[in-house]
C-alpha positions in Angstrom: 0.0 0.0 0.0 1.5 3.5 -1.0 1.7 6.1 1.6 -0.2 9.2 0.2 0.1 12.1 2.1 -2.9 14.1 3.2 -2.7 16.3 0.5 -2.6 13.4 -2.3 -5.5 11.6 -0.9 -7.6 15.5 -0.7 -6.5 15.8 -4.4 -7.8 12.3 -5.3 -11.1 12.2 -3.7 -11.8 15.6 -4.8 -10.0 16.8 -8.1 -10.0 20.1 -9.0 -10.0 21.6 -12.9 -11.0 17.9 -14.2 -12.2 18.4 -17.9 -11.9 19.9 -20.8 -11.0 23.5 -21.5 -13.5 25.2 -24.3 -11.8 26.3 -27.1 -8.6 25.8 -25.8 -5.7 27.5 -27.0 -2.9 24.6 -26.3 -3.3 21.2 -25.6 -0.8 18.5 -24.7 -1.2 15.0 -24.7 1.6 12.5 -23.4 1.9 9.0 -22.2 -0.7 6.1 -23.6 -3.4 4.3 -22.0 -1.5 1.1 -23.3 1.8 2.4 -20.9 -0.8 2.5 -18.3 -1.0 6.4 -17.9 -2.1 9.6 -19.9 -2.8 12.7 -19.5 -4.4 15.2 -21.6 -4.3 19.2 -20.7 -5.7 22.2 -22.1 -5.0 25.8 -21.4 -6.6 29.2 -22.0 -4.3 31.9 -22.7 -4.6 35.5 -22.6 -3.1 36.1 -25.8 -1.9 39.8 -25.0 -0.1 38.9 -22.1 0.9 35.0 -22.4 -0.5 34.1 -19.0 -2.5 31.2 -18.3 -6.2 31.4 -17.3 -7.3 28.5 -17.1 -6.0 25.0 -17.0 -7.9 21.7 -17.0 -6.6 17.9 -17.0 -8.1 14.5 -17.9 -5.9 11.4 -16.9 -5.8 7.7 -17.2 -4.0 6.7 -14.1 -3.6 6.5 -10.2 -4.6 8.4 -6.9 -1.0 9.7 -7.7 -2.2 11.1 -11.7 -4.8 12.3 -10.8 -3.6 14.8 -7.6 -0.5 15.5 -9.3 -2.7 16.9 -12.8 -5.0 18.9 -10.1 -1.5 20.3 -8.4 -0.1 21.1 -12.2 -3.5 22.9 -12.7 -3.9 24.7 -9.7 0.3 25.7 -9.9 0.4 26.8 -13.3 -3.0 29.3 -13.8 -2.4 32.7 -13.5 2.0 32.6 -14.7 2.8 33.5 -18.0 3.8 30.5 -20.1 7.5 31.5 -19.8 6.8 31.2 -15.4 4.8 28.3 -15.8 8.1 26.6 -17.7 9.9 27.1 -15.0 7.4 24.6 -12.6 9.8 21.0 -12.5 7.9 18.0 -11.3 9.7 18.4 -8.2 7.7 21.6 -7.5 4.6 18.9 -8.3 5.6 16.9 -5.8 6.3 19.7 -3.0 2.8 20.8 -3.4 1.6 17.6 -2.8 3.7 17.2 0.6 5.7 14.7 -1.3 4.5 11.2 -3.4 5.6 7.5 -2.9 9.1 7.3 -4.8 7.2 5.0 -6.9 5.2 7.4 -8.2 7.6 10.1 -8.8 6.4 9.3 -12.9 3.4 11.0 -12.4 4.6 14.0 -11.3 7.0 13.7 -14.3 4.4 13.2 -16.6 2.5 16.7 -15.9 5.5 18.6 -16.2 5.8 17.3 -19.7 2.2 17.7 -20.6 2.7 21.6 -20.0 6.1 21.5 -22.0 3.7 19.4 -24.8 0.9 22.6 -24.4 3.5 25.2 -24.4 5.2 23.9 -27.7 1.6 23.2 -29.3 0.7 27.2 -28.6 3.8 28.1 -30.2 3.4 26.0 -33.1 7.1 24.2 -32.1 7.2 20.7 -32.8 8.2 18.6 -30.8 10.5 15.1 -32.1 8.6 12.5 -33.3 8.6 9.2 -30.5 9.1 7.3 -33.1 12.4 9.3 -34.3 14.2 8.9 -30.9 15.6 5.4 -29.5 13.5 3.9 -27.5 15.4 2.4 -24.6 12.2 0.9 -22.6 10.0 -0.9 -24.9 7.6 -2.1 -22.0 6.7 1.6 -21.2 7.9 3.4 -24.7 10.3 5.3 -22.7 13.0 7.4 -25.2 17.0 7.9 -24.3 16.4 11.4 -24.1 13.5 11.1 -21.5 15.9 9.3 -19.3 19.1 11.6 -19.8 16.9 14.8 -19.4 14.6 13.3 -16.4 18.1 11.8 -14.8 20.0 15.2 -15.0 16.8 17.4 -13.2 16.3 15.0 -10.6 19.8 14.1 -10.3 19.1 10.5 -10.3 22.0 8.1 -10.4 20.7 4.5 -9.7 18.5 2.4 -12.2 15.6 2.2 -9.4 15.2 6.1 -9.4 15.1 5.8 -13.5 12.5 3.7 -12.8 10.7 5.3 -9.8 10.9 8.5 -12.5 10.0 7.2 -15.9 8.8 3.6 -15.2 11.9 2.6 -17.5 13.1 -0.7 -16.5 10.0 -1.6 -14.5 8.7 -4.5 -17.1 11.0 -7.2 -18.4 14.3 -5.6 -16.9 16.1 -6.2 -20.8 16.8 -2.2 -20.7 18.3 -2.3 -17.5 22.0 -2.2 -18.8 21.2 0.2 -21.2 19.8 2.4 -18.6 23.3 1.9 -16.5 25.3 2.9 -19.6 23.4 6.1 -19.8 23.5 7.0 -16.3 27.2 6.2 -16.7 27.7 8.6 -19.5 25.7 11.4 -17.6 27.9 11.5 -14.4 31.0 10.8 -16.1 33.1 14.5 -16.7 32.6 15.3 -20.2 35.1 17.3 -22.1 34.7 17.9 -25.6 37.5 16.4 -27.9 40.7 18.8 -28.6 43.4 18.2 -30.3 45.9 16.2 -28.4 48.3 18.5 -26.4 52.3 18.0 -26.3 53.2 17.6 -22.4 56.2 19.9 -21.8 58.8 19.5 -18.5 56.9 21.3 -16.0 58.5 22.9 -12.8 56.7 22.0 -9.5 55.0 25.4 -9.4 53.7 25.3 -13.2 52.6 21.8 -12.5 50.3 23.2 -9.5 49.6 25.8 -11.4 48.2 24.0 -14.6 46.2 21.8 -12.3 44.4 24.5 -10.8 43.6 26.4 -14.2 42.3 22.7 -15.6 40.2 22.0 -12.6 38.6 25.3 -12.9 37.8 26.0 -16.4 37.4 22.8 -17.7 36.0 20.2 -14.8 34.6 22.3 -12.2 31.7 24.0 -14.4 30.8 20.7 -15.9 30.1 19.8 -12.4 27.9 22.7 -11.2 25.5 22.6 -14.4 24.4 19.3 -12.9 25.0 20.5 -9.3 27.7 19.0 -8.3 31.0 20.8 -7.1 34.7 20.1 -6.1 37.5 21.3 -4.3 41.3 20.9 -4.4 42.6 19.7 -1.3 46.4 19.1 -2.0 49.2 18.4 -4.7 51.8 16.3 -3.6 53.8 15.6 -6.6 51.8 13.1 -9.0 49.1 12.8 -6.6 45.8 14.9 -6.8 43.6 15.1 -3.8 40.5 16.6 -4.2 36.8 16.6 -2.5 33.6 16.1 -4.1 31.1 18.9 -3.4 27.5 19.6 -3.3 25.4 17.5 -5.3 28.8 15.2 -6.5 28.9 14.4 -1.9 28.0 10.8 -1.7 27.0 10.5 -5.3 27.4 6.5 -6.1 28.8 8.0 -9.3 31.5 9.6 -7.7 34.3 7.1 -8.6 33.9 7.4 -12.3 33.7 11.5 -12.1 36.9 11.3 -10.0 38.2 8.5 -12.8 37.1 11.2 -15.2 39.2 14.1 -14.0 42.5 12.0 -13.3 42.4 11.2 -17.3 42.0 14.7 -18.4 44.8 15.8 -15.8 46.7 12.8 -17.4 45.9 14.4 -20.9 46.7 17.8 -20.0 49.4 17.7 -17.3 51.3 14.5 -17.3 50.7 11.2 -17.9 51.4 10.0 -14.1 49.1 12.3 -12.5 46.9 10.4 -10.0 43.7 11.3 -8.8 42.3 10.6 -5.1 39.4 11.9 -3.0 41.0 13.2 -0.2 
């Protein structure tokens, strides 16, 4: 049995905005009865000022749909469409006093419904399921749901994919594709360069062209998904650094610290070593 708060179970009994919006200026329509949720929602928007006023859901789906498409509603009327982008399923959630980590999806699930409206208002189209990879085949769930879901919410384990997208919840045959993009997420990126000729270094460059590597190149990877780090200490070859903010405890956190030592490597010299110290 799922613990619903209060809040979920108010929202449940007694929806609010359920319906159909008349004439509705944008509508957005995601998931599929077939996947086991859906959720249809129509706005009215003031064209003169781009705010929302009025919003109305219909869903296929749980206590957990059906509170979180009332909280999307009741969140969203009266922003302008460029505010009401900025609402994250997280936000969903925090109105509802929280959902059962199992149902995080639904919550998910409004937030693209109003990115699906938005685009539909402003004549964008939106990428064709059937032109992305789909990863999940029990739930249609795309490689770009996961990586964008994964890097809002942070999520770092297949179980959270899942809790978040229902990806991997059928069969299980997507789970090590799932692990490969999760791995490719939290690993440091760096775009390819040309390789670079390692010249003799004094000890004081050396230090030096650490620092300069760790700030510009690894450090604001980091922070656009949250994460941080600091440099502790150069003792010759050896790197010690500490993983901050989001990066703290992150089960990730040996191949981002894998990551750095081989652009140091690239960079500095080949018998730079990297430890979390």
């Amino acid at each position: 049995m799922w613990d619903y708060t209060s809040k979920v179970k108010e929202l449940f009994l007694n929806p609010k905005n359920v319906g159909e919006v008349e004439n509705p200026d944008a509508v957005g329509e995601v998931g599929s009865i077939v996947c086991g949720d859906a959720l249809k929602l129509t706005l009215k928007i003031d064209k003169e000022t781009g705010t929302i006023t009025d919003a109305k859901f219909q869903t296929f789906g749980c206590a957990s749909a059906i509170a979180s498409s009332t909280a999307l509603t009741e969140i969203i009327k009266g922003k302008t469409l460029d505010d009401a982008l900025k609402v994250t399923n997280q936000d969903i959630a925090e109105y509802l006093g929280g959902l059962p980590k199992e149902k995080m999806h639904c919550s998910v699930m409004g937030r693209e419904a109003l990115e699906a409206a938005v685009a539909n208002y402003r004549g964008e189209e939106k990428p064709h399921e059937a032109e992305e990879r789909i990863v999940c085949k029990c739930f249609e769930v795309s490689e770009e749901k996961i990586r964008k879901v994964a890097i809002e919410n942070h999520l770092t384990t297949v179980e959270e994919v899942t809790n978040f997208t229902k990806a991997g919840g059928g069969c299980g045959s997507c789970i090590p594709d799932i692990e490969a993009i999760l791995k490719d997420i939290w690993s440091v990126k760096i775009a390819p360069e040309k390789p670079r000729i390692p010249k003799k270094l004094t000890n004081l460059q050396k230090i030096a062209l650490i620092q300069d590597v760790l700030e510009k190149e690894i450090r604001p990877r980091l922070q656009a998904d949250g994460g941080d780090l600091e440099l502790i200490d150069v003792d010759g070859n050896k790197v010690s650094i500490a993983l901050r903010a989001m990066c703290v405890a992150c089960p990730m956190g040996g191949v981002t610290i894998k990551g750095i030592e081989e652009k140091l490597r690239e960079i500095v010299s080949k018998d730079i070593v990297v430890v979390e110290g």
